[in-house]
Every structure is written in C-alpha cells, then in structure tokens.
N, C-alpha and C positions, 0 to 999 in steps of 0.2 A: 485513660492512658495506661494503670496498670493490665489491664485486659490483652490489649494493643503487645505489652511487652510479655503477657504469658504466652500467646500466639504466635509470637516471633523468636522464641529460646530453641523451639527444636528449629527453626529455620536458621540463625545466625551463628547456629554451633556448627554448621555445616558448612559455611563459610571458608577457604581459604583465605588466611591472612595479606596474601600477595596475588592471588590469583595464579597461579602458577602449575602448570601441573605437578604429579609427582615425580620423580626421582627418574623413575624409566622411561618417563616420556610419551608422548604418544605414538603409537606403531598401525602400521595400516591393519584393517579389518575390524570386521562386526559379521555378525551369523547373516546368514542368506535368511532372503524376506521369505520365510514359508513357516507354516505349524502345520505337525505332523502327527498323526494320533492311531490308533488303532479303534475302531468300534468293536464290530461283534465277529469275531475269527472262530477259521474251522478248527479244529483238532488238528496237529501236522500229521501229515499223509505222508511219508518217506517207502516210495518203492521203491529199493536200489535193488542193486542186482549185487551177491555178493561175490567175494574173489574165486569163493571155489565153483561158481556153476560156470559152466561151459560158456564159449563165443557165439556157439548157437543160440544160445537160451535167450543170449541177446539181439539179436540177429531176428530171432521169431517175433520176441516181443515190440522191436521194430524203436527207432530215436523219435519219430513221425509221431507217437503217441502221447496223446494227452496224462498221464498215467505213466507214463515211464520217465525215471528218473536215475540216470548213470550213477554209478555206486565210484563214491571216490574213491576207490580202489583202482577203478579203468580209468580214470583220467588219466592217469601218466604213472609209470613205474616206481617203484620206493627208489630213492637216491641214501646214499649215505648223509648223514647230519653229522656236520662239522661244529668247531666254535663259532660262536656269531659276532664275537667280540671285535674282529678286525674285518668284517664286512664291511660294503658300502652300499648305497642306494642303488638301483638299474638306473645307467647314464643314459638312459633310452624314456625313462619320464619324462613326460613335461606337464609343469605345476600351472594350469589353465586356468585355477581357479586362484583367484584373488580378492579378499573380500574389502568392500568400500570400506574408506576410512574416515573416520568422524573427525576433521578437525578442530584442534581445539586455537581456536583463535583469540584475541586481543578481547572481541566483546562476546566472548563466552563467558557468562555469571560463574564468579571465584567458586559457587557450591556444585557448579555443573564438571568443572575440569576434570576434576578427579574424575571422576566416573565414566566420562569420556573416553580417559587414556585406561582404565581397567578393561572398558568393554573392547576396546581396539588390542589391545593383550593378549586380552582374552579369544578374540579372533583368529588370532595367529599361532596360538602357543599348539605348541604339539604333545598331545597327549598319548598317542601309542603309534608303533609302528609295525609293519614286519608281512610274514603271508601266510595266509588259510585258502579255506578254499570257501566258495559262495554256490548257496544256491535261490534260486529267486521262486521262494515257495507258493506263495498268493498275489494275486494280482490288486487293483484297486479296486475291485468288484468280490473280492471275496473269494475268486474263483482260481483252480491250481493256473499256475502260469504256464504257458505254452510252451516255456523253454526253462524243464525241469530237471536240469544237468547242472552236476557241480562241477565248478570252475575255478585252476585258483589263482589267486588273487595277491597282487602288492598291492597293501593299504596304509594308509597315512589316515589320521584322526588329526584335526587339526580343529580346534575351537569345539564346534559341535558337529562340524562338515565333514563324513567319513571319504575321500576321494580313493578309488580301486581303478586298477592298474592289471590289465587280465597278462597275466606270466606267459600266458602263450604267447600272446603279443609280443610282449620285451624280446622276449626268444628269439622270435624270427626280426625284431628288428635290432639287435644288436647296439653293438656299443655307437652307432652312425647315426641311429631312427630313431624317430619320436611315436612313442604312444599316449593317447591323449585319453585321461580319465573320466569316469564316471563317477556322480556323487549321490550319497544320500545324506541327508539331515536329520541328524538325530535328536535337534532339541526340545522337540515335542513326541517323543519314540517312548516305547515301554518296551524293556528287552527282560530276557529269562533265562536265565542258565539251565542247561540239557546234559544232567554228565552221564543218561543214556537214554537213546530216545528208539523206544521200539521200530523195525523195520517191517513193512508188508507182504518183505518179497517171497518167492517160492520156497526159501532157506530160512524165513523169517532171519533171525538173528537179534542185533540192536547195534548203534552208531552212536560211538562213546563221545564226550566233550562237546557238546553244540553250543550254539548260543541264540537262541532266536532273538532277530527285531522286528516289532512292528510301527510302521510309521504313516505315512500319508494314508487318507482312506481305511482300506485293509490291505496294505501292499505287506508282506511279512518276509521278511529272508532268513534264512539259515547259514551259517558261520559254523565251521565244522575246523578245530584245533589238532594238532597232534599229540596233545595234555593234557592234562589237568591246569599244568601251569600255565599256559600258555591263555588258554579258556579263561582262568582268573583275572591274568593280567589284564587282557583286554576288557572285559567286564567292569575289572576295577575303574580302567581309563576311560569309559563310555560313561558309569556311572557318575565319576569326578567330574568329568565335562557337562554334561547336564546338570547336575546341582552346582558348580560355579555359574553356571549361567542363570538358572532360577533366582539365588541369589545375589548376582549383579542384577538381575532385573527391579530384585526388589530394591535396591540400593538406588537404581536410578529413579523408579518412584520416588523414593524420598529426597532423595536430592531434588528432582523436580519441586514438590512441594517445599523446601528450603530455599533454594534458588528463584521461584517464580512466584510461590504460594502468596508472599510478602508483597505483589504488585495490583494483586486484586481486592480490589474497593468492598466486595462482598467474603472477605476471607472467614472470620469472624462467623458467621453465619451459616456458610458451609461447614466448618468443624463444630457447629454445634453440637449434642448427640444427638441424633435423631431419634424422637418419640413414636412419630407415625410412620405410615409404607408412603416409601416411595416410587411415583407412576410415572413413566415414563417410555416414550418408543425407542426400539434399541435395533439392530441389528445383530444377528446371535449366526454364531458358528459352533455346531455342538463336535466339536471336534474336526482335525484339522482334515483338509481335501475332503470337507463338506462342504453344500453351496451353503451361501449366505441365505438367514430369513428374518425377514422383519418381522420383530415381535414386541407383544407390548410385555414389558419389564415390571412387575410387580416387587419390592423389594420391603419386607414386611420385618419391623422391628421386633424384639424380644416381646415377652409382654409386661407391661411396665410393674405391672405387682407381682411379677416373679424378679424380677429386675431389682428392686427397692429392698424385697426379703432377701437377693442375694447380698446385697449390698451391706444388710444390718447382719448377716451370716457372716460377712468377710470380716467385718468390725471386732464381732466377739470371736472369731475363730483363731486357733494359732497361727504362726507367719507359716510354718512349714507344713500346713495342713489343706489340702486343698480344698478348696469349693466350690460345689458345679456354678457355673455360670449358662444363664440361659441363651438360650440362640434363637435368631430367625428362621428365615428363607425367603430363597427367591422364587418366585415362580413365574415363566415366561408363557402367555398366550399369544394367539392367533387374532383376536379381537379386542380393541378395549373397553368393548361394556361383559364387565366383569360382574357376574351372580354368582350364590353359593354352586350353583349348579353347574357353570363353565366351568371345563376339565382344562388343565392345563398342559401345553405340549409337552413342557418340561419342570421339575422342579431340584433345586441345588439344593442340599443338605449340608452341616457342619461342614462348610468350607473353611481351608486349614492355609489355603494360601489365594491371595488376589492383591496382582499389581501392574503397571503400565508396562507396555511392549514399547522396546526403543526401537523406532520407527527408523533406523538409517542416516536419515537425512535431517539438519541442522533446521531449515524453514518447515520441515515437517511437523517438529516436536511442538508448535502451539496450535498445532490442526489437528493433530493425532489423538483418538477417543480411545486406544486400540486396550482393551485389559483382557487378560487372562484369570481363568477364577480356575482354583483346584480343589476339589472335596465329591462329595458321594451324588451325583447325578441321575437324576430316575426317567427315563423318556416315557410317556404314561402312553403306550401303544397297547395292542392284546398279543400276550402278557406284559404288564409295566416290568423295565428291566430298571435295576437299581446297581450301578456299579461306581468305581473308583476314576472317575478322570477330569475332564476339565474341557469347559467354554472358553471361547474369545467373544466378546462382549464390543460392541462400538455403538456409546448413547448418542441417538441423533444429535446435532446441532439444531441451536433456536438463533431467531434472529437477532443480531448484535453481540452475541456472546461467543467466546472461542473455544475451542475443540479444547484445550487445556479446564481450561475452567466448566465446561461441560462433564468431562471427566472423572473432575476434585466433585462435582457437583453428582456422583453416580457413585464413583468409589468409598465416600465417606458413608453413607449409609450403610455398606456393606460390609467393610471395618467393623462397624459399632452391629451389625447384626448378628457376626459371627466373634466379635469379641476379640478382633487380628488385631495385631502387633502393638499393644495396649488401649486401644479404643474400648469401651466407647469415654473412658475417662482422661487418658490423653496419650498421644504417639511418644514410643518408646525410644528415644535416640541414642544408649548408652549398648556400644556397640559390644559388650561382653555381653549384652543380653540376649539369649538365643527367640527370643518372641519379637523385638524390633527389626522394622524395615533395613535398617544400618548393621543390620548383626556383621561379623568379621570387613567390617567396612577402614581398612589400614589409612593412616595417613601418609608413612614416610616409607611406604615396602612397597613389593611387587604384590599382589591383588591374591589371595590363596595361601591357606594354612596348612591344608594336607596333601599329602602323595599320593600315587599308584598304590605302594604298598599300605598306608594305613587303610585304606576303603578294603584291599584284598584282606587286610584285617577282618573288619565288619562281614565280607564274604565268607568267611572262614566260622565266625560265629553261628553256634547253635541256634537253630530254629530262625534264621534271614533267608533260607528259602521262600519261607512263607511271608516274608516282609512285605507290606504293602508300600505303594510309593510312598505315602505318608510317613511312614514308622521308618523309610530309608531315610527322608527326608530331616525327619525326630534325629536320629541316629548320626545322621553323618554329621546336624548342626552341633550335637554333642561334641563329638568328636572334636571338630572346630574348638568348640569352648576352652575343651581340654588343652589343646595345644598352646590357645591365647593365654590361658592361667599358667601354664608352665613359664613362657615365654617369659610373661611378667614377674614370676616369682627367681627368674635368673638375672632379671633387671628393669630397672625403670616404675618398679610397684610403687614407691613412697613417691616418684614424681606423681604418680597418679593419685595418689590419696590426698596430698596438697593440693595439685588442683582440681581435685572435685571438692575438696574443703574451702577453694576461694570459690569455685561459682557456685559453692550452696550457700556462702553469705552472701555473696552478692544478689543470688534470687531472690534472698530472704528479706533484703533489706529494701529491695526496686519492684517486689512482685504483692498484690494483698492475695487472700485465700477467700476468696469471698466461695459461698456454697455455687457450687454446679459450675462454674468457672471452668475452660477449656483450658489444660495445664499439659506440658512437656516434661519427659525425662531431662533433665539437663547433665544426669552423668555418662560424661564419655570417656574416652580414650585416647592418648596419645598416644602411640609406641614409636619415638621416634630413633631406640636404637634398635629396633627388629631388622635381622639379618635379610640382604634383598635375597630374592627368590630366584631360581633360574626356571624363564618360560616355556622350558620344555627339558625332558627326561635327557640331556645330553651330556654325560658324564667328561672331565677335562681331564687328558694327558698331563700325570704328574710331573715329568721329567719337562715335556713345553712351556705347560699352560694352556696348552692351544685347546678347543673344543674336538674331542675325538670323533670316529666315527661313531653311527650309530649303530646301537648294538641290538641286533635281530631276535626276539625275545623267543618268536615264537613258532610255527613250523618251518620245514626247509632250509636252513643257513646255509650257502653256498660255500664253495671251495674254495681253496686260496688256489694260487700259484699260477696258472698259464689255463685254467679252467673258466666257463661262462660266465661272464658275470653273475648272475646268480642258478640258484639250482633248484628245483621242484621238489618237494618227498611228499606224497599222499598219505595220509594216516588209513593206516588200516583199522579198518572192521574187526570188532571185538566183541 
C-alpha cells in the first residue's frame, strides 16, 4: 500500500479539486493535425532583380523562369507609412480556418480539464499580426519553387497556424469581397532570422530583414520586413507560439499520466526504472511530411555501473555542483534480428525533450501512441548526417492492451534513458521546476508567462543567433522561471511554503523510503492570485474599456481618412 501511495502523489496532485475548468474556460481550437520539419535544405538562392536595373533586364530574364525571382522592390510602389495604431483589419478577410475544439465535459477526468481548456486557448490566441511580403522559396522536394515572386501578404499567427491573406487580393476585392487564406503550420517549423541575405542578381547587392521558415518536407519560405523591428517582432511571436505549444504538450503528457496512469493494473511496473533495452516494433517518422516506416525500436538503458557511480557521485557532491549523468539511446532498424553488425537506420542521441501528441479528438486519446522525441539525430546513410531535430514515434499496439498504456509502456524507458523530467528516479511535478513535465503549468490564470517583447528580449541577446533549438528552449524555460519567482515574491510565497510544508508531513507520515522505490516530486504550486492574462496582443481603450483596434506592427500601415482600406509599402533593397 505504501508503494501504491508513492505512485499516486504525482498523479492526485494534478487533480482538480472540483473538476472544473479553469477561470477562462474552454474556447474553440487546438493546432491542425500535421508535423512539420525541415530535413536537409539548400542554401537560399535569392535572384531579385534590383530597383536600379532596367524593365528590360526584366523582361529578358523572362517571370516563366525557374530562377527568377521579382525583387520586392517591383511588386508594388513604396506608399507612404502611416501610424498603425488606429488601423483595422481588411473587411475583405474571411477567417476559414477554425480549429476543433476539445470539449471539456462532465466525464472528463478533473486532471485532464485543465489542460484541455489551455490547449483550446492556446489554439486561438493570436500571436502577431500585420503585412510583409512572402516568397515561397523551396518546394517539398528540396527544389527552388516554380513561383519565385514575392508577394505581400496579410497575416495572422493565430496558435501555431500562420494564415496569409495575398493584399493584392483584398485590393481588388474591396470592402464587399471575401479573400479566402492560405495556411502554414508552424508547430514543427525551424525558422532563422536574415538581417541580410546576399542577393545573385546582375547588381548583386543584399535583402536586409528576412526571416526564413522551414517546415513540411523541405517546403522553406522567406518573410521579407520593412525593419529590424518589425523582423523581431514577428520572430519573437513565432518563437513564443511554438514553445507554448512544446510545453502544453508536455503538460498534457503528464496530466495524461495523473489522470489515467492511476486506472492501469500494471502501473507500478511500467515506472519502474528500466535496467535493460527495450524492443520493440514502432512506426517512425523522421521528421514531419516524411512517409511513415516500420521500424524495430531498440531503446537501450544507461549502463548500470556508470549509473550507480553517478549516483554515489550525486551523494558526496555539493547540491549546487553538477554531475554528469549517463545516457542511452535509441536506435531504430529495419529488421529485428539485431547483431553487432546490423547498421542502424537511425540513432537519437541526448534527447532533451519527448512527450505525447494531443491527438484532437476526445475517443482518441486512449488509442493514441503518437510521441514526439527532440534531441541530436544521426540518419547512418553515406555520409552519416548528425543534426538537431526530432521523430514522431507510434509503438505498435499488442493484443488486449490500449494505445495509452502502449505508450506509458515506450515512453518510460526513454524518460529514464535520457534522464527527462526527473526519471529515472522519479517524475518531477513541482511546476517552478524548469526539468518537470508540469513546468509553468498555472492553476487559477490564463496558460503563459511571457510576451512578445520578453522573447524579442532573448533575441536581442548576444550570441542567440547561434542558439540551437535546445539552448532556445533552455532559455526561454528560464525566462518563464524568472517571471513565476517574481510573481511569487509580489504574493502568495508564504501560502506556498505552508503548503508544501503540509504535504511534506503528510508524505512523510503515509509514504515508507524503502531503497529503489518509484517516488514523486510532491512540491507544487498554487498561484491562485496571478493576474489573468489576455489571449492575444490586444491593447484596451483607456477612456472605454472596449478592446481597441489592432495595432499594425509591421510593414505598410494604411491610411486613415477616405483612403483603401489598407495600403502596400515594399521595403526597399539596401
């Protein structure tokens, strides 16, 4: 029975007390079903044409070519830029996209609600707004796209769903017509800020402020600003929206495991640490808008006498001194009769993050195998390529057992082999801790710590050019911490210190410590007087109250007064 109750501390601390969501309720959406990744991309090729060569120059080199690419300069004439502040949207959009919404209903488990109404939030919340221009550089083959013209663009960031709105369009449809967008999904995207990106044309030159994405396949685009600031901002909000989303993901892992973990007969078992590798057939996508391949899953624990010495190291070492900790890996084949000699397709190194994909649908989530792993990836081809990304994993199902607990039965190994979110000695729930599943997981606020501008902070830091997703990832969790510790230190700290001082008697007094025993963080977090958040960058009229318009950050701000709805300005070439 005590065992029973070590097992159950990080799941019933997750618990709402009523079931109830939280405070904001739940709001329609969740991200669109797709993972989107980049593999192995060309160098960007930009042949514009620049402002000072001739109509001919253009004219010869002909729009028909593969290789020519209109120089934002000839898209459309410089307009004068206005204030943006009392703009509105083009009445000529129309919002097509609508993402599903996760009900949270009566027999939705109290530890699952929360996280329900964060990821439906989070769906909807608008993260940047305004227009640039686009060019659609790579296709999904790698190859320059056939239609290598910048164009510019109304866009909305909304969750992880960038939806664009071509300005020519609006133009000609006026304040009457509907233009219907185009989207791409950024939540599996790697992007890169460009503040100049050599040009190949006949003037050579260079094309200040870019932003590249790449996402599905190798589909990559280019996002061309009229600033610096404007480049940042959007940056900052792409990058914000992607990491809330990595971490709701991880948040619902755990809730999963608090909510459900508790119903299976073989729990106990499954969080044991794992000693040996575990084998297993999986289905593997090495990044997203690959095909799917079945592959056998080898999942290979630390080695237990480096394990033990780290352990008697952690013992005698100071608290504030670190100590390596050893790792596994994964390594997926083609076959499962495994000799030293079978080469393996792929093998994952010091992976830094892996956790469940929330599958959409309610009847889905006890079928759903879906995990995502992120850390250093080697495809062992000629030459073996070693880089920074991330698998989606889905372990077969066996007979009589369900896709959840297939899962918890794949993911714990991998926990403990890479030494995530306190494994392999026990899951970290104490949500100020930037290594737990639950890290910034609020109980009584809206879902997110930081803004636009703190990230454009972290952009602005010396040497984050060079930032790996990882070290973003590092960085931005910081960031978070920081905030949460301020928060606390303006109120509500001593509530927190009594109760983590009652549930550490009470562990103390209902839990034994027997050796090797599966144990929980049990310190968490209440904030229940954190201020609620607004879901999106929408600043309020002080004289109203009302929500104002939205304020146009970044190129083009139209005109006021008897003028187009909105107005175009191309950034020039510099």
């Amino acid at each position: 029975m005590p065992r029973t109750s070590r097992v159950l501390s990080f799941m019933t601390q997750w618990g709402q007390k009523d079931g109830s969501p939280p405070p904001d309720g739940p709001t329609k959406g969740s991200r669109e079903e797709s993972h989107e990744t980049p593999v192995r991309r060309q160098p960007a090729n930009i042949d514009t044409i620049t402002p000072q060569q001739s109509r001919s120059k253009v004219d010869i080199l002909g729009k028909g070519s593969p290789n020519f690419t209109e120089s934002p300069s000839n898209v459309t004439p410089s307009r004068a830029r206005g204030d943006s502040r009392a703009t509105t949207r083009p009445s000529s959009m129309i919002q097509s996209y609508q993402p599903p919404q996760m009900e949270v209903a009566q027999d939705t488990p109290p530890e699952l609600a929360p996280i329900f109404s964060f990821l439906n939030s989070h769906s909807n919340k608008l993260y940047q707004e305004g227009y640039f221009l686009k060019l659609h550089d790579l296709d999904s083959r790698g190859r320059p796209s056939a239609d290598r013209t910048w164009a510019e663009c109304f866009a909305q960031l909304v969750g992880t769903v960038l939806s664009l709105w071509d300005a020519a369009a609006l133009d000609v449809a006026g304040e009457d017509g509907e233009v219907v967008p185009t989207f791409i999904n950024l939540s599996d995207a790697s992007i890169k800020m460009i503040e100049s990106l050599p040009m190949s044309g006949v003037q050579g030159g260079s094309l200040q402020n870019v932003l590249s994405i790449s996402t599905a396949a190798n589909n990559r685009y280019l996002l061309h600003f009229n600033s610096y600031n404007s480049l940042t901002q959007w940056t900052a909000g792409i990058r914000l929206a992607m990491f809330e989303h990595a971490t709701l993901q991880e948040a619902y892992t755990g809730s999963l495991i608090a909510g459900k973990g508790r119903v299976l007969n073989n729990i106990k078992a499954i969080m044991d640490r794992s000693k040996f590798a575990h084998e297993d057939w999986a289905r593997v996508r090495f990044g997203a808008g690959t095909p799917w391949k079945r592959c056998w899953c080898v999942v290979t624990a630390p080695d237990e006498k480096e394990y033990q010495k780290a352990q008697k190291n952690l013992k005698k070492s100071s608290y504030d001194r670190p100590v390596k900790v050893p790792k596994g890996d994964i390594k997926f084949y083609d076959t499962r009769k495994v000799t030293k000699k079978t080469k393996p397709i792929a093998t994952i190194t010091d992976a830094y993050a892996a956790y469940a994909i929330y599958p959409q649908s309610k009847p889905l989530i006890d079928q759903s195998t879906l995990v995502k792993l992120e850390g250093l990836v080697t495809i062992h081809t000629t030459p073996e390529t070693t880089t920074e990304g991330f698998v989606f994993v889905m372990p077969e199902v066996h007979a009589a057992v369900t896709g959840f607990e297939m899962m918890l039965r794949w993911l714990f190994p991998v926990f403990d082999a890479f030494a995530l979110y306190g494994r392999p000695t026990r899951l970290i729930a104490d949500v100020l801790d930037q290594r737990g599943l639950m890290f910034a997981m609020p109980r009584d606020r809206r879902y997110g710590y930081l803004e636009n501008l703190d990230v454009s902070g972290l952009i602005h830091t010396t040497g984050s050019p060079a930032w790996s997703e990882r070290q973003w990832r590092r960085e931005m969790k910081k960031l978070t911490g920081e905030r949460m510790t301020a928060q606390l230190e303006r109120g509500g700290l001593g509530e927190r210190n009594s109760s983590q001082q009652r549930r550490s008697m009470a562990s103390r007094t209902s839990m034994s410590h027997a050796p090797g025993a599966v144990r929980f963080d049990d310190g968490a977090f209440d904030d229940s007087r954190s201020p609620s958040r607004s879901a999106s960058p929408m600043p309020r009229n002080p004289m109203t109250g009302q929500l104002a318009a939205p304020r146009r950050i970044d190129s083009a701000p139209p005109l006021s007064g008897s003028m187009s709805p909105h107005k175009r300005s191309a950034s020039d070439v510099q």
